[in-house]
C-alpha positions as CSV (number, residue, x, y, z in Angstrom):
1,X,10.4,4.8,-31.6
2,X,12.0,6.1,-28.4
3,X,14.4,2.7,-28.5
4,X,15.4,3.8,-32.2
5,X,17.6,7.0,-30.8
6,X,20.5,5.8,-30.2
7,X,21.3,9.3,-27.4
8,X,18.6,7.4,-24.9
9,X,19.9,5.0,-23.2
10,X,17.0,4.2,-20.5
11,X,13.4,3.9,-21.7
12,X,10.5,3.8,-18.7
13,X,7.1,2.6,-19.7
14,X,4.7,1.9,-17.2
15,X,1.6,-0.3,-17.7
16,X,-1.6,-0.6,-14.3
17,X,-2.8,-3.9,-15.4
18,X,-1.4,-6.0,-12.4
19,X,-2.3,-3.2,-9.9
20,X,-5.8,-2.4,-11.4
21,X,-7.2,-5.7,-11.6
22,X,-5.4,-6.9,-8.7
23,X,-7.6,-4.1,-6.5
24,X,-10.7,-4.9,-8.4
25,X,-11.2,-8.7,-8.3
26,X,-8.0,-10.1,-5.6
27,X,-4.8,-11.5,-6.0
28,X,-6.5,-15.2,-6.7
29,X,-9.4,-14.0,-9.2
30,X,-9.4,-15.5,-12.6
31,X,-10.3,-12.2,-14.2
32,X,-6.5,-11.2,-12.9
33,X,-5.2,-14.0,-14.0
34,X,-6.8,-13.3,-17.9
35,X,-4.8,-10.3,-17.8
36,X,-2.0,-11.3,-16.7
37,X,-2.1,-14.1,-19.4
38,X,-2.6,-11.1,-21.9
39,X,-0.4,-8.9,-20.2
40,X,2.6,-11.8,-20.8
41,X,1.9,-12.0,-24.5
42,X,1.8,-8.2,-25.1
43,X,5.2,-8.7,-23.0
44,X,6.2,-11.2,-25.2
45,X,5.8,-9.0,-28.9
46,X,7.0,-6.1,-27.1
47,X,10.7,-7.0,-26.1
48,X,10.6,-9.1,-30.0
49,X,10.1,-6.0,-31.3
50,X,12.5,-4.3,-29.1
51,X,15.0,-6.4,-29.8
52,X,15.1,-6.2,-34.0
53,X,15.7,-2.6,-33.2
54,X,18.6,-3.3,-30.8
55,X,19.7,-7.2,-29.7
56,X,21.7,-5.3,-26.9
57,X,18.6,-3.9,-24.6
58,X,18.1,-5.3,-21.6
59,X,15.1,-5.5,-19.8
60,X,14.0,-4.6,-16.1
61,X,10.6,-6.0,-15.6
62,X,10.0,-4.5,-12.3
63,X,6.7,-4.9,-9.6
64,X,7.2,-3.0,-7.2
65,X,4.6,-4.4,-4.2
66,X,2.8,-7.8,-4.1
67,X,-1.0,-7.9,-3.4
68,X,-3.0,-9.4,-0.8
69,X,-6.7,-10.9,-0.3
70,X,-9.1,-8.2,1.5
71,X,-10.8,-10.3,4.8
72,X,-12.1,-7.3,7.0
73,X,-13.2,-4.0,6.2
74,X,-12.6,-1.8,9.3
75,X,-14.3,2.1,10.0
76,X,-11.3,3.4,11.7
77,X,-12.7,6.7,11.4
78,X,-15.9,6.1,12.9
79,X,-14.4,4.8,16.1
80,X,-11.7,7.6,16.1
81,X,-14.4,10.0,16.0
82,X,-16.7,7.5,19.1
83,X,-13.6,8.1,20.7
84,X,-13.1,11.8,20.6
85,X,-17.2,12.0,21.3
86,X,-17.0,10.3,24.6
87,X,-14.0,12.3,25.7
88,X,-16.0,15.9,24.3
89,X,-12.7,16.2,21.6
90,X,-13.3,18.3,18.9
91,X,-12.0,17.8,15.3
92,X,-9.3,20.2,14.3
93,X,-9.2,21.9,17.5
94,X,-8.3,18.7,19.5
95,X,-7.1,16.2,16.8
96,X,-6.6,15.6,12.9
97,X,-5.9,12.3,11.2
98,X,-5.2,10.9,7.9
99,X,-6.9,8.0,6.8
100,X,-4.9,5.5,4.4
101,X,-5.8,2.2,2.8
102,X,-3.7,0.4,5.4
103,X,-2.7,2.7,8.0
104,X,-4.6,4.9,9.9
105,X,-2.4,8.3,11.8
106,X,-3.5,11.0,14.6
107,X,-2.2,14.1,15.2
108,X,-3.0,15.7,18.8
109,X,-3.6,19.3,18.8
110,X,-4.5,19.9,22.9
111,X,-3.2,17.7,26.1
112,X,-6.4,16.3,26.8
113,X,-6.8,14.4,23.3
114,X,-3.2,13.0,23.6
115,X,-4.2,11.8,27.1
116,X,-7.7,10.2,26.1
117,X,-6.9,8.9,22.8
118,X,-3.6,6.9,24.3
119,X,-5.9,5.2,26.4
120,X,-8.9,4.8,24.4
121,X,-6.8,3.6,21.0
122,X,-5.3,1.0,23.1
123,X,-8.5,-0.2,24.4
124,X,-10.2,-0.4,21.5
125,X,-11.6,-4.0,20.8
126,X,-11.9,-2.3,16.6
127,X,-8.2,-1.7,16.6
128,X,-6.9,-3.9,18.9
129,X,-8.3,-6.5,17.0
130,X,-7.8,-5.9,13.3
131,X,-4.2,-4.0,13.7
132,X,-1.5,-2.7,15.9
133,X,-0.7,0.7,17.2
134,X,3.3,1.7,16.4
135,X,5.6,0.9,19.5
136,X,9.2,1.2,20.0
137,X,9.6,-2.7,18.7
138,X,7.8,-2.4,14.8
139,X,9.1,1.1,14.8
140,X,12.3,-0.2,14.9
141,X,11.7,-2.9,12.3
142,X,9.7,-0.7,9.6
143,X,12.3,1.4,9.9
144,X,9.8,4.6,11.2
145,X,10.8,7.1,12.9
146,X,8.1,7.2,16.1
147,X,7.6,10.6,17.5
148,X,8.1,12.7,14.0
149,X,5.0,14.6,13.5
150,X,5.5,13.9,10.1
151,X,4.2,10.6,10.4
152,X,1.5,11.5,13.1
153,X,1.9,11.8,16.7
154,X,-0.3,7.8,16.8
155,X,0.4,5.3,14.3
156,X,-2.2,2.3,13.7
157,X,-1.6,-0.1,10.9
158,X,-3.8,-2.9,9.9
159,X,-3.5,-6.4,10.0
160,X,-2.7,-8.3,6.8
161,X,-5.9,-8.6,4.8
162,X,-7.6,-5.7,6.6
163,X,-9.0,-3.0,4.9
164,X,-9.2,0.7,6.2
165,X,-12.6,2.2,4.4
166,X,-13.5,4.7,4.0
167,X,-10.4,6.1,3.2
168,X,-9.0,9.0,1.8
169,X,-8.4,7.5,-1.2
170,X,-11.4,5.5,-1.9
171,X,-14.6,5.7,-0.4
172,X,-16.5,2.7,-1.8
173,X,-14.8,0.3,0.4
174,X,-14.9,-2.3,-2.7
175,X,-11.6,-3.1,-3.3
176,X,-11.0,-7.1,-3.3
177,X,-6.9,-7.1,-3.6
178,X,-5.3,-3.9,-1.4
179,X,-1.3,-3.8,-0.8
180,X,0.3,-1.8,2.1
181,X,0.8,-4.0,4.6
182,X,3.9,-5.4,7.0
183,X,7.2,-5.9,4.5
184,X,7.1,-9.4,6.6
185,X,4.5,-10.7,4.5
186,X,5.3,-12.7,1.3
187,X,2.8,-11.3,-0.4
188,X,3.9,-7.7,0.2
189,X,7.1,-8.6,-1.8
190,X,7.6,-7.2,-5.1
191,X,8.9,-8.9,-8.4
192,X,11.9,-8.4,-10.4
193,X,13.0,-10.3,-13.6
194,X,16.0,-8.9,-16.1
195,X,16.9,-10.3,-19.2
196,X,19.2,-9.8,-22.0
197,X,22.4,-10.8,-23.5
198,X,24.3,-8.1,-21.3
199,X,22.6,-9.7,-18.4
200,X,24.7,-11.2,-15.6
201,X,24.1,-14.5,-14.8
């Protein structure tokens, strides 16, 4: 109906099914691949239909992130917090952090949690292990701008197929597919098909 007035010339319509069931069940799963299979025929009747309304419109079907297999689950909270035990660090007071499905950040509130977590985070056999703490080099090459206390005074980003949980966006920790992770990644990448007669070859 929107495609009918002729004074709208860009129409956005959004649909989860590649992101939900990519979380749910994985990237590989056969219940993603079901509705994907759907997903293309609903595709299919949608830009027919589109079409008998205008033969002109183009279409932008856009993903905007790939999706990747979850391996390890990692508690980065619980050995933020071991950390700031051992070194008598209090929350708030000494530290806050933000927990997301692939990246983990620390802000320092007093001298003495700077100085102990610097040490500790890069001694950690958790987060050595399953990720990497920002340095000058992959700030450089995400593009991140180290030292803003936007982003967190500490950085710590997972490895590909690692999964921070809990998080602060889910709790459950039983996610199969997550997305998130280095741009470097194939799987990271996004998709992008156009078609239509305007469309340039």
């Amino acid at each position: 109906e929107s495609l009918r007035k002729k004074e709208i010339s860009l129409h956005l319509v959004y649909n989860s099914t590649a992101d939900h069931y990519g979380h749910d069940f994985g990237p590989g799963s056969q219940r993603l691949i079901k509705e994907l299979q759907a997903l293309d025929n609903q595709l299919e009747v949608f830009i027919c239909e589109c079409l008998k309304i205008d033969k002109s419109t183009t279409f932008i079907i856009l993903g905007d992130h790939g999706m990747e297999q979850v391996l390890h689950r990692v508690d980065v909270i619980q050995e933020v917090n071991a950390i700031a035990k051992i070194h008598k660090l209090k929350l708030i007071e000494d530290y806050i952090y933000f927990a997301d499905s692939t990246m983990f950040r620390i802000w320092y509130h007093s001298k003495k949690a700077r100085v102990s977590f610097k040490e500790s985070l890069s001694k950690s056999n958790v987060l050595t292990t399953y990720g990497n703490l920002l340095n000058s080099s992959s700030a450089k090459e995400f593009n991140i701008p180290l030292g803003d206390k936007r982003y967190g005074d500490e950085l710590w980003l997972a490895n590909n197929g690692v999964l921070i949980t809990p998080d602060f966006f889910n709790t459950g920790g039983g996610k199969q597919g997550m997305h998130g992770y280095s741009p470097n990644q194939i799987n990271s990448h996004g998709t992008c098909i156009v078609t239509g007669e305007n469309t340039i070859p």
